[in-house]
LOMARPA-337231 format. One record per residue (C-alpha): residue number from 1; x, y, z. Coordinates in steps of 0.5 Angstrom, whole numbers. Example, Ala and Ser with C-alpha at 12.3 -4.5 7.8 and 13.67 -1.06 7.14 Angstrom:
   i    c1    c2    c3
   1    25    -9    16
   2    27    -2    14
END
This chain:
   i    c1    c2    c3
   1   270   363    35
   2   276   367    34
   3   279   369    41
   4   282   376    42
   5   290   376    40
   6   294   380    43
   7   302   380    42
   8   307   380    48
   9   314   382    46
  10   318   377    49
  11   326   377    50
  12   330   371    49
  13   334   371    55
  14   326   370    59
  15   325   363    58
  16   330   357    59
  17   332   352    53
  18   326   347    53
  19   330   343    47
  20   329   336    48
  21   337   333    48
  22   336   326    46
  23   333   328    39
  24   338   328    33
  25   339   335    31
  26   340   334    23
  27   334   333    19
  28   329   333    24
  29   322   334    25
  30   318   334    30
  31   310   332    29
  32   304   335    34
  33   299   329    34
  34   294   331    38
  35   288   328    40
  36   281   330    39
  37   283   336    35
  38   285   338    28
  39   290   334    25
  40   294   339    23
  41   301   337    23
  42   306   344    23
  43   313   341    21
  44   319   346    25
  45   325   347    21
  46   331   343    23
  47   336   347    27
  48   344   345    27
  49   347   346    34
  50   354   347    30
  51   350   354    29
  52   346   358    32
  53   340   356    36
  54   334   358    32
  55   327   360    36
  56   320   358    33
  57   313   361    36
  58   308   355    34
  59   301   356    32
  60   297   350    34
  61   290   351    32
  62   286   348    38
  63   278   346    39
  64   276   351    34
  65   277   357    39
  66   284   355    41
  67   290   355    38
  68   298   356    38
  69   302   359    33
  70   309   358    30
  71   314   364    30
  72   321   363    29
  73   326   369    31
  74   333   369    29
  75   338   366    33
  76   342   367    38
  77   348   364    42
  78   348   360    48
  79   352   355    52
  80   351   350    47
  81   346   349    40
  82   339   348    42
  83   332   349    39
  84   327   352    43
  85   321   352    42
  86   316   359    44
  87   309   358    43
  88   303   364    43
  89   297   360    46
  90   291   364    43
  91   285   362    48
  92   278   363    48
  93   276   371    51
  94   283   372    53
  95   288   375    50
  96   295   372    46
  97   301   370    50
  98   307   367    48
  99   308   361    54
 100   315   357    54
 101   313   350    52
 102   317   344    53
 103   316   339    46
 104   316   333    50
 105   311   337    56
 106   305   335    51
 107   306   327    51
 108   305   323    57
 109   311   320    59
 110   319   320    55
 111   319   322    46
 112   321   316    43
 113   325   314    37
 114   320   311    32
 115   323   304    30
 116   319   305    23
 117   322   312    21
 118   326   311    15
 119   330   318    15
 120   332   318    23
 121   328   323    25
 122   325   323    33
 123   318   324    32
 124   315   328    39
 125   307   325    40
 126   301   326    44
 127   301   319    45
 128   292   316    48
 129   290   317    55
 130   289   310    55
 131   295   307    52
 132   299   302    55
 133   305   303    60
 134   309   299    56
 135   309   303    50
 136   309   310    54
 137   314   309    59
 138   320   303    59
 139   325   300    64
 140   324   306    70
 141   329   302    75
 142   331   308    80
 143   338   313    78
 144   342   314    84
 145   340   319    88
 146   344   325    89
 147   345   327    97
 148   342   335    97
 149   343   334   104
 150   337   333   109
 151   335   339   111
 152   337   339   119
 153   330   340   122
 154   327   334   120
 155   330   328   123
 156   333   332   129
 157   324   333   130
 158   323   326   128
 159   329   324   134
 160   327   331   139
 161   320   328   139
 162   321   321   141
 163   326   323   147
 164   320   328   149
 165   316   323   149
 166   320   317   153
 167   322   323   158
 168   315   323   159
 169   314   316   160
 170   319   316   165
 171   317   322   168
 172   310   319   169
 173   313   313   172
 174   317   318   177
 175   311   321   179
 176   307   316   180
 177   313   313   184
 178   313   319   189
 179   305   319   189
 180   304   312   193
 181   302   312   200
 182   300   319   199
 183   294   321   203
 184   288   322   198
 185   287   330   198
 186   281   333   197
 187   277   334   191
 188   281   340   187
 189   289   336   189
 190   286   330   186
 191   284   332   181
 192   291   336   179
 193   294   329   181
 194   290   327   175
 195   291   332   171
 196   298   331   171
 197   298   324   170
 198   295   325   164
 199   298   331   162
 200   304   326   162
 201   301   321   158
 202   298   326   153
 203   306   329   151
 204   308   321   150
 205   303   320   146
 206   304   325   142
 207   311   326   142
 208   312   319   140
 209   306   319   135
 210   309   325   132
 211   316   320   131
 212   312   316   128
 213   309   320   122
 214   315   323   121
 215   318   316   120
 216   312   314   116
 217   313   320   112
 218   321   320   109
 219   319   312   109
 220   313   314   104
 221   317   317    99
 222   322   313    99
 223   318   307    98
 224   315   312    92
 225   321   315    90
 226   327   309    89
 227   321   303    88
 228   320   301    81
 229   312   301    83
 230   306   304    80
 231   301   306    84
 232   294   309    83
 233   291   316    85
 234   287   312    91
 235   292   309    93
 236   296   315    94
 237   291   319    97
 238   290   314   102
 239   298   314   104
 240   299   321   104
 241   293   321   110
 242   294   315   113
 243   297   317   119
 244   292   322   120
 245   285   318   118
 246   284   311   120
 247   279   309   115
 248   285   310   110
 249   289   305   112
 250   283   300   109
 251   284   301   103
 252   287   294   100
 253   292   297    95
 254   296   301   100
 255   297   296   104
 256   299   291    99
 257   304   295    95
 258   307   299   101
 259   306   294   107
 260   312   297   111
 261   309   304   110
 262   302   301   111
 263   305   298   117
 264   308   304   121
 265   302   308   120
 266   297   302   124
 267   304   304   129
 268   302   311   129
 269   294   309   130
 270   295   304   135
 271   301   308   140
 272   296   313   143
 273   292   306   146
 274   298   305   152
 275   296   313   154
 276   289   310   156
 277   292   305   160
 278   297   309   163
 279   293   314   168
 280   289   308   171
 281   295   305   173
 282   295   310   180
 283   288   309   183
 284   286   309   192
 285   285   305   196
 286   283   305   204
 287   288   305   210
 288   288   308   216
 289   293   314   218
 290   296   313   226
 291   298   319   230
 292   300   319   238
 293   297   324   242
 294   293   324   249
 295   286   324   250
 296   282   323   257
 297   280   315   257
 298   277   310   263
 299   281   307   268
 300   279   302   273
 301   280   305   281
 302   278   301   287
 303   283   304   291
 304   282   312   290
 305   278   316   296
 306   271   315   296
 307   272   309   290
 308   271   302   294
 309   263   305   297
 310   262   305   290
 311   262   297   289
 312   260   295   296
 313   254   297   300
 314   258   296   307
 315   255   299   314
 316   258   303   320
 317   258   298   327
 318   259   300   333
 319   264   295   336
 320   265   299   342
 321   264   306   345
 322   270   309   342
 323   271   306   336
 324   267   303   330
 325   268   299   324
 326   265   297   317
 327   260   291   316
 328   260   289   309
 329   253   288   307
 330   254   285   300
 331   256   289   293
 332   252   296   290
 333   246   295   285
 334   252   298   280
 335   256   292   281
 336   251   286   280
 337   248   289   274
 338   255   290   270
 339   256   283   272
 340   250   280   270
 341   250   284   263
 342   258   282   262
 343   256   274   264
 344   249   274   260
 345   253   278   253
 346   259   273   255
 347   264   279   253
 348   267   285   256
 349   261   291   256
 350   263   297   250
 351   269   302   254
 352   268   309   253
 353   272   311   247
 354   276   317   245
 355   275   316   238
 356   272   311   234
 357   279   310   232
 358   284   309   237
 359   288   305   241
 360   292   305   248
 361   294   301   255
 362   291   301   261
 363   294   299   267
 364   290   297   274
 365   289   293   280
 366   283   289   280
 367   280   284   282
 368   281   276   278
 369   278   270   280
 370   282   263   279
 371   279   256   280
 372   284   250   280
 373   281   242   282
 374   280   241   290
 375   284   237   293
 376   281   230   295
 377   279   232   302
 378   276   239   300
 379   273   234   294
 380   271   230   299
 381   267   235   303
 382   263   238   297
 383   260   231   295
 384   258   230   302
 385   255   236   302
 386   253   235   294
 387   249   228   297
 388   245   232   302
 389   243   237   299
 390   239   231   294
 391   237   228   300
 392   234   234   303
 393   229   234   297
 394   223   229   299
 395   215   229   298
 396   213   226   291
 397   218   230   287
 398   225   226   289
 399   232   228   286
 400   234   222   282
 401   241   225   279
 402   245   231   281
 403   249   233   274
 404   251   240   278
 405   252   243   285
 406   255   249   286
 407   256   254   292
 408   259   259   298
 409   263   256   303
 410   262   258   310
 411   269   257   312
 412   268   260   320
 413   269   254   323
 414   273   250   318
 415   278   244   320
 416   274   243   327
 417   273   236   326
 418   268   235   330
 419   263   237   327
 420   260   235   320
 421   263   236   313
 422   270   240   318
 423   266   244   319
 424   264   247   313
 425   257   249   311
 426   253   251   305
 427   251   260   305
 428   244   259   302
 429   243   259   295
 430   240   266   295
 431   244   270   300
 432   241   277   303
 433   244   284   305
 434   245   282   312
 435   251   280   316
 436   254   273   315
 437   259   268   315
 438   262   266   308
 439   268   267   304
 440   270   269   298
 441   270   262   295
 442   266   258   290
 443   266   250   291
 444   263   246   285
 445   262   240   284
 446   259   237   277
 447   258   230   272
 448   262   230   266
 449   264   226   260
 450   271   222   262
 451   271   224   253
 452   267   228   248
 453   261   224   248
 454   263   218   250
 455   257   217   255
 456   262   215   261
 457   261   221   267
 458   265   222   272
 459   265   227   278
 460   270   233   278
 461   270   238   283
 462   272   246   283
 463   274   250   288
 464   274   259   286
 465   278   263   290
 466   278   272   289
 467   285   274   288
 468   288   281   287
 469   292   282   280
 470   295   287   276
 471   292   289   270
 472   296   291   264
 473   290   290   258
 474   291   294   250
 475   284   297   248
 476   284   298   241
 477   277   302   238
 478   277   300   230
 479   271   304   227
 480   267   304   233
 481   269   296   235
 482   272   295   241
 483   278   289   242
 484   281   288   249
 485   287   285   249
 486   290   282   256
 487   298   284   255
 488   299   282   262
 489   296   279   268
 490   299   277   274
 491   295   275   280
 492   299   277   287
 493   296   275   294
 494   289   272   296
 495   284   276   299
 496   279   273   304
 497   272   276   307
 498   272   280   311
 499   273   280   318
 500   269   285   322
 501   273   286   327
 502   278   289   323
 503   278   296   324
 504   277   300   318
 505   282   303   314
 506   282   304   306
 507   284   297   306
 508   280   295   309
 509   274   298   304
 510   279   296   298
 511   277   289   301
 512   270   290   302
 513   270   293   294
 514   274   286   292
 515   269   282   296
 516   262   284   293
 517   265   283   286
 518   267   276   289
 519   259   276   291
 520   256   279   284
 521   260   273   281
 522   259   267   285
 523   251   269   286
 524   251   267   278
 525   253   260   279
 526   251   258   286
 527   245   253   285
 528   243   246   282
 529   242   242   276
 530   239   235   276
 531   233   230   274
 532   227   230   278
 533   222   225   278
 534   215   226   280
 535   211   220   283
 536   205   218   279
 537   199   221   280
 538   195   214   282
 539   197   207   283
 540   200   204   276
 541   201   209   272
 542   209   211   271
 543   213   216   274
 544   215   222   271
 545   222   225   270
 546   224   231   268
 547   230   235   268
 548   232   242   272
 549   235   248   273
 550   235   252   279
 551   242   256   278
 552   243   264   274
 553   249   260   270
 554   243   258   266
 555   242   266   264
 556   249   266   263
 557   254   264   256
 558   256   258   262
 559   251   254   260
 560   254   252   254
 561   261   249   258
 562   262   242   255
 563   262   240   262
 564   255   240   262
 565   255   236   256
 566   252   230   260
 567   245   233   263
 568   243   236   256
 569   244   230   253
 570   240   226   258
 571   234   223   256
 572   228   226   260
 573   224   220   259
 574   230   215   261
 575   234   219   265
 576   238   212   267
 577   239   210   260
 578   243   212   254
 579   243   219   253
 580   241   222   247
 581   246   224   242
 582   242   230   239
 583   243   236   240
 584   238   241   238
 585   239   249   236
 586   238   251   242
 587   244   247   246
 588   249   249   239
 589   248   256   240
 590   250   256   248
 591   256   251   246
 592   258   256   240
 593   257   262   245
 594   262   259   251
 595   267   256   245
 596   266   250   248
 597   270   252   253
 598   270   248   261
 599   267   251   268
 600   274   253   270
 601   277   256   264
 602   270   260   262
 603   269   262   270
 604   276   265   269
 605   274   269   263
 606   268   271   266
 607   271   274   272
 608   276   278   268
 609   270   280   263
 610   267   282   269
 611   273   287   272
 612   275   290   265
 613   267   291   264
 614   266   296   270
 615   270   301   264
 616   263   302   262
 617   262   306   268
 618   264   313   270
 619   263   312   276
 620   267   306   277
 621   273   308   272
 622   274   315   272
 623   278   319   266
 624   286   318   266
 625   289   321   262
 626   294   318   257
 627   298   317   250
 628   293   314   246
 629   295   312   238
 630   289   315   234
 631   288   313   228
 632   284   315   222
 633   281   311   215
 634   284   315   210
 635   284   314   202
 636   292   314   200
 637   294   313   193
 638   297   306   190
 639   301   305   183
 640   301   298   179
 641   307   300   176
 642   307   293   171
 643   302   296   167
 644   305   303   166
 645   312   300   165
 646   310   295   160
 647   305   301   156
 648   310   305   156
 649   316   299   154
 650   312   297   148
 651   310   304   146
 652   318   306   146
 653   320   299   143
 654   315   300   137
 655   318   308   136
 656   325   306   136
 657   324   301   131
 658   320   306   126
 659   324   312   128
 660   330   306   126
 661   327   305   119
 662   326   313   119
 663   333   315   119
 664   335   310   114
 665   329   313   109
 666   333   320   111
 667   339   315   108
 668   337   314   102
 669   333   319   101
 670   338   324   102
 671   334   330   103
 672   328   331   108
 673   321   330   104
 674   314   333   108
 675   307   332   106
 676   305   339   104
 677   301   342    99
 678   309   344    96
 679   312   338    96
 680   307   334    92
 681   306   340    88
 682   313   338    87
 683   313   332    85
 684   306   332    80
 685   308   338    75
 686   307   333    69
 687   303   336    64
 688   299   331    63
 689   296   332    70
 690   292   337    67
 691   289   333    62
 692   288   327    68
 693   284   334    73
 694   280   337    68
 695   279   345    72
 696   273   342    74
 697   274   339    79
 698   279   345    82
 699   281   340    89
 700   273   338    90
 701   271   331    92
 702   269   326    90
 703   274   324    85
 704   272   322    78
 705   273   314    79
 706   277   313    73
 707   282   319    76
 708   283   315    82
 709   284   309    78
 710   289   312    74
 711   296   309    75
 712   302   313    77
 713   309   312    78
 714   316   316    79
 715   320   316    73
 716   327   319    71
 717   327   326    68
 718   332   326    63
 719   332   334    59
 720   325   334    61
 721   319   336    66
 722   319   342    69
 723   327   344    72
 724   326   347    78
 725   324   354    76
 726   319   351    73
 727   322   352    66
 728   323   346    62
 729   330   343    58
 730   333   342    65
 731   339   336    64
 732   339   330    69
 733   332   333    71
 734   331   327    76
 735   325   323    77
 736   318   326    78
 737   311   322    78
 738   308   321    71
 739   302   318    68
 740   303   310    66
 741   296   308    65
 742   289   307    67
 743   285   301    66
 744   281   299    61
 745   275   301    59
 746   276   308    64
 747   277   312    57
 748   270   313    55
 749   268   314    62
 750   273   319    63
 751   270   323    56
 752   264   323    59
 753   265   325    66
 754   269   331    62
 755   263   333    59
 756   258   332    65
 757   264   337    68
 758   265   341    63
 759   257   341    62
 760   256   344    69
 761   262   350    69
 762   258   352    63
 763   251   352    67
 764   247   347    62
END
């Protein structure tokens, strides 16, 4: 069907000379073969450049509804001698227009000089779709590329993002820096803490990723552009998009024949992996936040007015009708139970605490009780007493062995030799609040081994004697947890019992304070331990023994002294054999309780234990105020700087060295290349393209599979291409990307895809 011709008045100064310069001008006839299309060969009368050009308008009948005619026009003068070639294109349903075409434009690749031409002539060709590169392109080694300048804004982006981008890293760094022992705030700072954090890894990422891509881009098309490699239209797609998709870095192609630029694309794929580490490198951590301040704590006072009545129970005594004295009676209630709670616990009772965490000092005078071994005649009179006191038990129960004696002392009438023991007598083990002669001692005498488990006893006596001291002791609450620490203590002066004729005085009631704390103590330890033997029940059968305890040290953290070792590992079945070298569960938690400690050093723990745990009364230790370290578990921030650094390092190293190959790629490239819808338009204006992308495709996707298999490569554009006003007949043209070849077989697939194509534009 004949389509509708309109005529275009055209002048000649319209169009640039399409002529193709490598062709011999004399006796020269250019042959139109197209394919698939009427054989018609339009022979064009030779031109000769020594006259005027000649212009022709060729008519070539097209597909039965398409045709181009010829028309020659008289010539004109230009610079130099040129046919040119004006062609009217008559297309179905359109009107006729005349288009400047380029002879060489409808062949594939360069026109060649047939070898079999007799005459000369350059015969110009459309040569099959699926003819090999090697008889459509030759040798293709690049031609110099003339420098145009790089356009300025590219490398300084290229450089401008990769200084960004490591001012941010070293920004990070800093912040963090500044960041740690930094109390946690609440939960809005925390969360600007980390949005600045991430901010700053988010602008490294993407300024250094940035780098990389332009770095990648100028290296693609230098890899494209000055290497003498044909790549298909799948391996481009997927490296105009590597650095965006990463799915495209599989294809294989790719990577085998642009492996560096392969390689800076999994660069810029794999930059953004530092940025996740980084903004955990600053995390929380606990500790504590100490302030000095004052705050109200207890304080022990047996000195203050009124202080003293509440530790002992004393009693007013007429001693004449003028005058009246104190009668020390015993210690207050108060007294013995804080004693008996510190000795059965065997640590200091919880202090009243100004805050859950706190620490501070507190200095006193109070009450220390000290025991050294006695000297031999005082250890003489203990035993002695030690014997009687066993002798004194008769009937059918009898004290076979005495494993520990301990007792108050009545030294009233001490050193008169003549009577029994110097004069020295034993208080009864339980003392009544009543008037009576004692003394503010405690005399002990006990078996222990001469080693650990050595099973050899030996007899070893003590004597504990009441002192006043000066207490300077840190307490520190953790939590709630108390720890008291003795950072000083020093023992001044004795303090006897008191006489009663001593007229009453505040030292005087200090003294009967003292006195009854000695008293609380001593009632602890007072008694006896031993192995009793029961007689028999009737003629013949064996006697019984067995062990006991008449003493409160038993209800105490004393009982587990090592000095006791030997009474409990006594076999009650054979107290006068060997002992028994087991220890059961009971005996190993008294031992852990007293730390294995001996008598001597656990009574001096516990009197010391004793005093600081009056604390834990109101009454006894009034509220002193004084400077208090309070301190407050907080969440402060802590950085590992290693990781940040070495993410960062490695980040910053692998975007020198891309950015290196970049601006060698701007080198060599001499101008600035993008990956825009212009810059490859640029490079692909070869006409064959239009027979590889039938118009019904127009951009949708998927390809046809014989397109992405299609091989393409830059080649030297000498006369011929489209110049760059899209003309044709440029000089030096450069080079562009062509058509080279496909695989073999794909061209009857390629008909059928253009049908089944053509097939749906039409609707069938």
């Amino acid at each position: 069907m004949a389509g509708r011709r309109t005529s275009y008045p055209m002048s000649s100064n319209h169009y640039v000379p399409m002529a193709n310069h490598n062709h011999e001008a004399s006796d020269l006839q250019d042959v139109i073969e197209m394919k698939d299309q009427a054989k018609e060969s339009h022979y064009l009368p030779k031109t000769d450049h020594d006259q005027e050009t000649s212009y022709t308008f060729h008519a070539i009948e097209m597909e039965e509804d398409q045709r181009i005619k010829s028309h020659d026009f008289p010539k004109t003068s230009h610079d130099q001698d040129t046919s040119y070639a004006f062609h009217t294109i008559e297309m179905e349903d359109e009107e006729k227009r005349p288009y400047p075409i380029r002879m060489d434009s409808l062949q594939s690749t360069h026109s060649t000089k047939s070898e079999h031409s007799e005459t000369g002539r350059s015969q110009t060709t459309i040569r099959p779709f699926d003819t090999q590169e090697a008889v459509l392109v030759g040798s293709s080694e690049p031609s110099h590329h003339p420098h145009d300048g790089i356009f300025w804004r590219s490398p300084i982006l290229m450089g401008g993002n990769l200084f960004i981008g490591i001012i941010a890293s070293i920004a990070h760094h800093v912040f963090y820096s500044c960041m740690v022992g930094k109390q946690v705030g609440d939960d809005f700072s925390q969360q600007w803490t980390l949005r600045y954090g991430t901010t700053f890894a988010f602008v490294s990422q993407v300024c250094l990723v940035s780098s990389v891509g332009f770095a990648y881009t100028q290296w693609l098309w230098k890899s494209l552009y000055h290497k003498d490699t044909k790549v298909s239209v799948n391996c481009l797609d997927a490296a105009f998009v590597a650095d965006t998709s990463v799915l495209s870095i599989l294809n294989t192609e790719m990577l085998w024949k642009l492996k560096l630029g392969s390689l800076l694309a999994v660069v810029a794929w794999t930059l953004p992996i530092g940025s996740l580490l980084t903004p955990g490198t600053l995390y929380v951590v606990p500790s504590t936040k100490s302030i000095h301040t004052h705050a109200n704590v207890s304080s022990l006072d047996m000195y203050g007015p009124d202080q003293p009545a509440r530790f002992t129970y004393s009693a007013p005594m007429n001693v004449t009708d003028d005058r009246q004295n104190e009668l020390f009676l015993g210690p207050r209630t108060i007294i013995t139970r804080l004693s008996t709670a510190t000795a059965t616990q065997g640590e200091i009772l919880p202090i009243n605490a100004p805050f859950s965490n706190a620490t501070y000092d507190v200095q006193f005078y109070g009450p220390i009780v000290k025991c050294k071994e006695a000297d031999s005649a005082t250890a003489t009179i203990i035993q002695s007493l030690r014997d009687e006191s066993v002798a004194n038990i008769t009937g059918s129960i009898t004290e076979v062995a005495n494993y520990y004696y301990a007792f108050v002392p009545n030294l009233g009438n001490y050193g008169n030799s003549s009577l029994p023991n110097n004069g020295v007598t034993v208080i009864p083990q339980s003392r009544l609040q009543q008037p009576q002669n004692a003394s503010n001692e405690l005399w002990m005498a006990y078996s222990r081994y001469t080693r650990s488990k050595s099973f050899e006893t030996e007899n070893h006596y003590t004597v504990c004697t009441l002192h006043n001291a000066s207490y300077n002791i840190n307490i520190n609450f953790e939590e709630g947890i108390q720890t008291v620490t003795s950072k000083s203590l020093s023992v001044l002066n004795s303090v006897p019992y008191p006489d009663i004729n001593t007229p009453v005085s505040n030292s005087l009631m200090v003294q009967h304070a003292y006195s009854a704390y000695m008293w609380s103590i001593a009632d602890l330890m007072v008694g006896t331990m031993g192995i009793f033997q029961a007689a028999p029940a009737a003629t013949g059968l064996p006697s019984t023994y067995f062990s006991e305890i008449t003493t409160q040290i038993a209800h105490t953290s004393l009982l587990g002294s090592s000095d006791l070792d030997a009474f409990f590992e006594r076999k009650s079945n054979d107290p006068l054999g060997n002992n028994n070298t087991a220890v059961s569960d009971q005996r190993a938690q008294d031992i852990s309780l007293a730390g294995n400690a001996t008598l001597e050093e656990l009574v001096e723990e516990l009197a010391w234990n004793v005093t600081c745990g009056f604390m834990n009364s109101n009454l006894l230790s009034p509220m002193v105020n004084t400077s208090v370290l309070s301190t407050t578990s907080i969440n402060i921030y802590a950085y590992h700087c290693s990781t940040l650094l070495l993410s960062y390092g490695i980040a910053i190293f692998v975007a020198l060295i891309a950015n290196s190959l970049g601006a060698y790629a701007y080198h060599i490239n001499g101008r600035s290349h993008n990956k825009s819808f212009s810059a490859i338009l640029a490079a692909t204006r070869d006409s064959e393209f239009g027979r590889l992308l039938p118009g019904g495709v127009r951009g949708k996707i998927p390809l046809p599979e014989w397109v992405l298999e299609t091989q393409l490569r830059f080649v030297d554009v000498d006369g011929g291409g489209v110049d760059e006003c899209g003309m044709g007949g440029k000089k030096g043209g450069g080079r562009e990307f062509r058509v080279v070849g496909m695989r073999k077989g794909y061209e009857a697939r390629r008909k059928d895809d253009l049908g089944a194509y053509f097939r749906r534009g039409n609707g069938l």
